[in-house]
C-alpha positions in Angstrom: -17.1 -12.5 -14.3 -18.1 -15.5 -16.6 -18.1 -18.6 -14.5 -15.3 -20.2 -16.6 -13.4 -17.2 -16.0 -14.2 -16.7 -12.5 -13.3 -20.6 -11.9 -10.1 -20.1 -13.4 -9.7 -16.9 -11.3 -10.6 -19.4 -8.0 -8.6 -22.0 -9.2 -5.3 -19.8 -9.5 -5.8 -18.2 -5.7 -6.6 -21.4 -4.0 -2.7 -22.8 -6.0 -1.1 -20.0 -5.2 -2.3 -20.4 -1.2 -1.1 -23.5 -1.4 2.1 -23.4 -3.2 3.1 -19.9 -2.2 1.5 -19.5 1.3 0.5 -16.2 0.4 -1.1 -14.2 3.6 -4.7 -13.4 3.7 -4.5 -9.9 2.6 -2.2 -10.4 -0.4 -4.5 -13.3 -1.6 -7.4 -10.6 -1.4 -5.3 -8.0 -3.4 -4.6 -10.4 -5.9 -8.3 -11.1 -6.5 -9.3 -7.8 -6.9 -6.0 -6.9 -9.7 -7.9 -9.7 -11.8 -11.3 -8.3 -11.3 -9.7 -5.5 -12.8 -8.3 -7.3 -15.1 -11.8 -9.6 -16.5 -13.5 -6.4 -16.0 -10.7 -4.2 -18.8 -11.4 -7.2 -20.8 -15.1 -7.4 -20.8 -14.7 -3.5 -21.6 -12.9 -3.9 -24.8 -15.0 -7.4 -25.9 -12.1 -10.1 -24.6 -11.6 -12.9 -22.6 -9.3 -13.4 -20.5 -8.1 -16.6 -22.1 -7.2 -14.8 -25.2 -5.6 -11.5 -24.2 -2.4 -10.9 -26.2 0.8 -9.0 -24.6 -0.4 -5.8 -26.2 -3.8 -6.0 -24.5 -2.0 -6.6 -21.0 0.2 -3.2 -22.1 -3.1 -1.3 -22.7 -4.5 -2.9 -19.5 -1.2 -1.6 -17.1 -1.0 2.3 -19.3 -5.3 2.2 -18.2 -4.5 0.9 -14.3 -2.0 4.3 -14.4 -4.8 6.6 -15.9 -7.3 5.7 -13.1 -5.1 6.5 -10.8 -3.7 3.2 -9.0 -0.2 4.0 -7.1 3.1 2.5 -8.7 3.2 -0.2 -6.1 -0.5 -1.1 -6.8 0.2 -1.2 -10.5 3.3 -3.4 -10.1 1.2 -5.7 -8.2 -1.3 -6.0 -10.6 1.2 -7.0 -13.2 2.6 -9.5 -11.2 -0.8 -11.5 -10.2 -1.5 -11.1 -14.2 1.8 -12.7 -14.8 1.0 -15.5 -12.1 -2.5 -16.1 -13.6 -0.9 -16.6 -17.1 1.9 -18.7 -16.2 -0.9 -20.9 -14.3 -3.0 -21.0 -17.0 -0.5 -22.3 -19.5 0.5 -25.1 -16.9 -2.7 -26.2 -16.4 -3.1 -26.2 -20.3 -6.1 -23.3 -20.7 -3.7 -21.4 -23.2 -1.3 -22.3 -25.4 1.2 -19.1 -25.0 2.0 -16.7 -22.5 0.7 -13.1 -23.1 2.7 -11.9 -19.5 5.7 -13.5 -20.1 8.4 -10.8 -19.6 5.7 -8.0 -19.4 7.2 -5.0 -18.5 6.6 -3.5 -14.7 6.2 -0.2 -13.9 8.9 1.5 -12.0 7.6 0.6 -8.6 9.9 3.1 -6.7 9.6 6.3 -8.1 8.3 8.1 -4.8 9.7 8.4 -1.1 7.9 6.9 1.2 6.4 9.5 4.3 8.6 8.9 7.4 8.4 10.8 10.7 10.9 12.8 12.2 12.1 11.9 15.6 10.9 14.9 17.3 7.5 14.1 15.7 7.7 10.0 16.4 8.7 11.4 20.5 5.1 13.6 20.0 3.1 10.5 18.5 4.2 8.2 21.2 3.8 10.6 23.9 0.0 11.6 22.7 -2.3 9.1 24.4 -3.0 9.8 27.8 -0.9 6.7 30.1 -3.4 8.0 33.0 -5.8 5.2 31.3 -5.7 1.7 30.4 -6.7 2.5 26.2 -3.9 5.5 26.5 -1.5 2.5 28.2 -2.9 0.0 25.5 -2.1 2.6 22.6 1.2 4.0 24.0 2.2 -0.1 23.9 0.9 -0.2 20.1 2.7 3.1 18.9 6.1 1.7 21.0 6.0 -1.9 19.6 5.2 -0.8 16.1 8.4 1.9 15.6 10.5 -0.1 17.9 10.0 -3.1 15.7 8.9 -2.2 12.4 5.9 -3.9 12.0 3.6 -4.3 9.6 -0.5 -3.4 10.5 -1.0 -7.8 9.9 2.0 -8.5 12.1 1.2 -6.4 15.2 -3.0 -7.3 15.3 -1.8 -11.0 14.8 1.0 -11.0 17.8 0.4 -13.4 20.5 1.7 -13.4 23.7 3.6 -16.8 23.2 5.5 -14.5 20.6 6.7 -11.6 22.7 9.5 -12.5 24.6 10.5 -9.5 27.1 12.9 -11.0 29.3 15.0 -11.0 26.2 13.8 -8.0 24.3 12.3 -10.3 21.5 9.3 -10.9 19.5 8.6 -13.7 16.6 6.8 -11.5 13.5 4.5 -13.5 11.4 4.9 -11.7 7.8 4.1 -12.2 4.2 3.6 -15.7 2.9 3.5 -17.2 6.6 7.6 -16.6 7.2 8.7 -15.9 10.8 11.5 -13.3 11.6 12.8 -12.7 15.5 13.0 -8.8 15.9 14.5 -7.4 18.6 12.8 -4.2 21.2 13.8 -1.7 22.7 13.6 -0.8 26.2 11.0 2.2 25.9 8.8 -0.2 23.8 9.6 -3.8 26.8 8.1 -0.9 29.6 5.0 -0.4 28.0 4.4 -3.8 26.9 4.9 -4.6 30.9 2.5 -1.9 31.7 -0.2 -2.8 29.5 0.4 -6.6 30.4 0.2 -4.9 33.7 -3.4 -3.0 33.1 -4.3 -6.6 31.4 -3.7 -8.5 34.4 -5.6 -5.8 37.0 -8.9 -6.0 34.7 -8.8 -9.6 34.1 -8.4 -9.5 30.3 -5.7 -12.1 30.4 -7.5 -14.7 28.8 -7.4 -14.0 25.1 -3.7 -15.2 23.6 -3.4 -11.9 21.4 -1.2 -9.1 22.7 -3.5 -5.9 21.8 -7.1 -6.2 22.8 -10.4 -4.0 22.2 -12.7 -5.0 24.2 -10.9 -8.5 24.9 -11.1 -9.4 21.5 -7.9 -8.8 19.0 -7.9 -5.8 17.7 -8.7 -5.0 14.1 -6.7 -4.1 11.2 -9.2 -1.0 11.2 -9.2 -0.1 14.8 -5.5 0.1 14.7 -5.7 2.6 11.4 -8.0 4.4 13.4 -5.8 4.5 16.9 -2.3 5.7 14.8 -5.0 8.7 13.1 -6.4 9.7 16.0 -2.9 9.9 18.2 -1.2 11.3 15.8 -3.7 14.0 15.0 -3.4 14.6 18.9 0.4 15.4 18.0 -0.5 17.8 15.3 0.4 15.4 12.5 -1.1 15.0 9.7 -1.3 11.9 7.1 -0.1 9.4 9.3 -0.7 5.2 8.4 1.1 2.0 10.1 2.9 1.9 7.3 4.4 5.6 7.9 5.8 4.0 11.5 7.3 1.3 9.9 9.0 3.8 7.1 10.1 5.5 10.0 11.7 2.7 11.5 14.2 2.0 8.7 14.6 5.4 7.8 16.0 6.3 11.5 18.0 3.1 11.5 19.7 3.7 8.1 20.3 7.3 9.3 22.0 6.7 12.8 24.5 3.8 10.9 22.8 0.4 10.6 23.7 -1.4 7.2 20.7 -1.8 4.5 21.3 -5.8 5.3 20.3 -5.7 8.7 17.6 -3.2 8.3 16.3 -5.7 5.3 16.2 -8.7 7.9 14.3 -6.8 10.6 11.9 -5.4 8.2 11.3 -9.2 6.0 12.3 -7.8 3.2 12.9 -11.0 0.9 14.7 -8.4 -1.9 17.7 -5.8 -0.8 16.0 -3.7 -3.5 12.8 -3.2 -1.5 15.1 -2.0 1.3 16.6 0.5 -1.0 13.7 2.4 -1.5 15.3 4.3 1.8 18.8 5.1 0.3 16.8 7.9 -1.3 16.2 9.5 2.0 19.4 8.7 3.8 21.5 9.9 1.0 19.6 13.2 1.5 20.3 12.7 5.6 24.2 11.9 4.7 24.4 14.9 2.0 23.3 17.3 5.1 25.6 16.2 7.7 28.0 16.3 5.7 27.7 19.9 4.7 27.3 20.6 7.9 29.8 18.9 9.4 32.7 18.8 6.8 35.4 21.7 6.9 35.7 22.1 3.5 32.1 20.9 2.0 31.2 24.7 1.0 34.7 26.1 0.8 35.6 27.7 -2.8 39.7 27.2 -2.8 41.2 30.6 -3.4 42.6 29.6 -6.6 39.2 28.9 -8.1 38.2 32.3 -6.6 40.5 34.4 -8.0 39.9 32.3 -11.9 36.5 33.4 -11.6 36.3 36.8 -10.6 
């Protein structure tokens, strides 16, 4: 990237750390969607500074050709349209090529969720008869009992687990806090790790889930949810499949898409009704099974069509 470019490009993440509060990760994804970005341009002869709206449309139909998922794409789009908006504050360009730039449908797929036979053969996969099979049985309970996301349960400290009152403090995107409530299943094993913890001296560090009394990794806990789950004969497992599972089974035994938005730090009810899509399915088949007169022809009909 040319170093005017690349300044701009520094100069746009460190304002939108500062003015947005953007978490770590998301400030990293936005860095590599304009490395994308500088690098279609440099492709095709441009700079970034004078990209018109029809080169950002070629830009999004080539992000789709190589492959990137709907959410990625959509993502991409909006750091362009960030980086633009910037650029004409700051006086760099005179118009705005992003302005109104059309995003891809981001929710055109169904996110993977677990049954709860299979989340009750995940959590029961590690072996409790050891202090990492305590420590992951902990990890697997907090995250479906609270619907964490990967960054909120390696960053959890113990000044933000409450478990006299069933509560923890999640630190999510763009440094907002939410209280989320637990279950009792997930409380136990929290006590039995803290427990473990206490019996092996780790009690030092302030994080919640250790590795070697260090905090664990974003990549250790990939790796913990992969390997217990392929224990369970399941396959294709992520965090993020736990925390799909989490709303999906909420939404599905009754909770309102309001709630389930608030314990999930949603800031947009649309985000949240990316699990309609499933529970529709869910409340189509109970009530075919369960209505008197879901599959019943009336004898009238019957005899019109014969």
């Amino acid at each position: 990237m040319a170093a005017t470019e690349r300044n701009l490009t520094k100069e746009f993440i460190t304002f939108i750390q500062v003015e947005k509060g953007l978490a770590r990760h998301t400030l990293e994804s936005y860095t590599r969607d304009l490395a994308r970005l500088h690098s279609w341009a440099l492709k095709n002869n441009k700079a970034l500074s004078n990209l018109s709206r029809g080169d950002l449309r070629k830009w999004i139909a080539s992000l789709s050709r190589d492959g990137l998922a709907p959410t990625s794409v959509a993502r991409a789009v909006s750091a362009a349209r960030g980086f633009f908006k910037f650029l004409m504050l700051d006086g760099h360009i005179t118009h705005n090529p992003a302005e109104d730039l059309d995003t891809p449908q981001r929710f055109n797929y169904l996110p993977k969720f677990l049954t709860e036979d299979e989340i009750n053969n995940l959590l029961s996969a590690p072996d409790v008869s050891t202090e990492e099979g305590i420590r992951d049985r902990a990890i697997l309970e907090t995250m479906y009992a609270s619907g964490l996301r990967v960054s909120e349960l390696i960053g959890l400290r113990l000044s933000d687990v409450d478990l006299l009152s069933g509560l923890i403090v999640c630190h999510g995107k763009g440094s907002k806090e939410r209280r989320v409530p637990l279950g009792k299943s997930a409380i136990h094993w929290l006590q039995q790790y803290s427990a473990v913890k206490a019996r092996y001296g780790k009690q030092s560090s302030p994080y919640v889930f250790l590795h070697r009394g260090k905090p664990i990794t974003r990549q250790l806990a990939w790796s913990i949810i992969k390997r217990r789950s392929e224990q369970a004969g399941i396959k294709n497992v992520s965090p993020h499949t736990l925390r799909h599972s989490f709303a999906t089974h909420l939404l599905q035994h009754g909770a309102d898409s309001r709630s389930v938005q608030a314990l999930l730090g949603h800031s947009d009810i649309s985000t949240t009704q990316i699990y309609t899509h499933i529970t529709d399915g869910h409340l189509r088949s109970a009530y075919n099974r369960h209505h008197p007169r879901a599959k019943v022809i009336p004898a009238d009909v019957k005899e019109k069509t014969t």
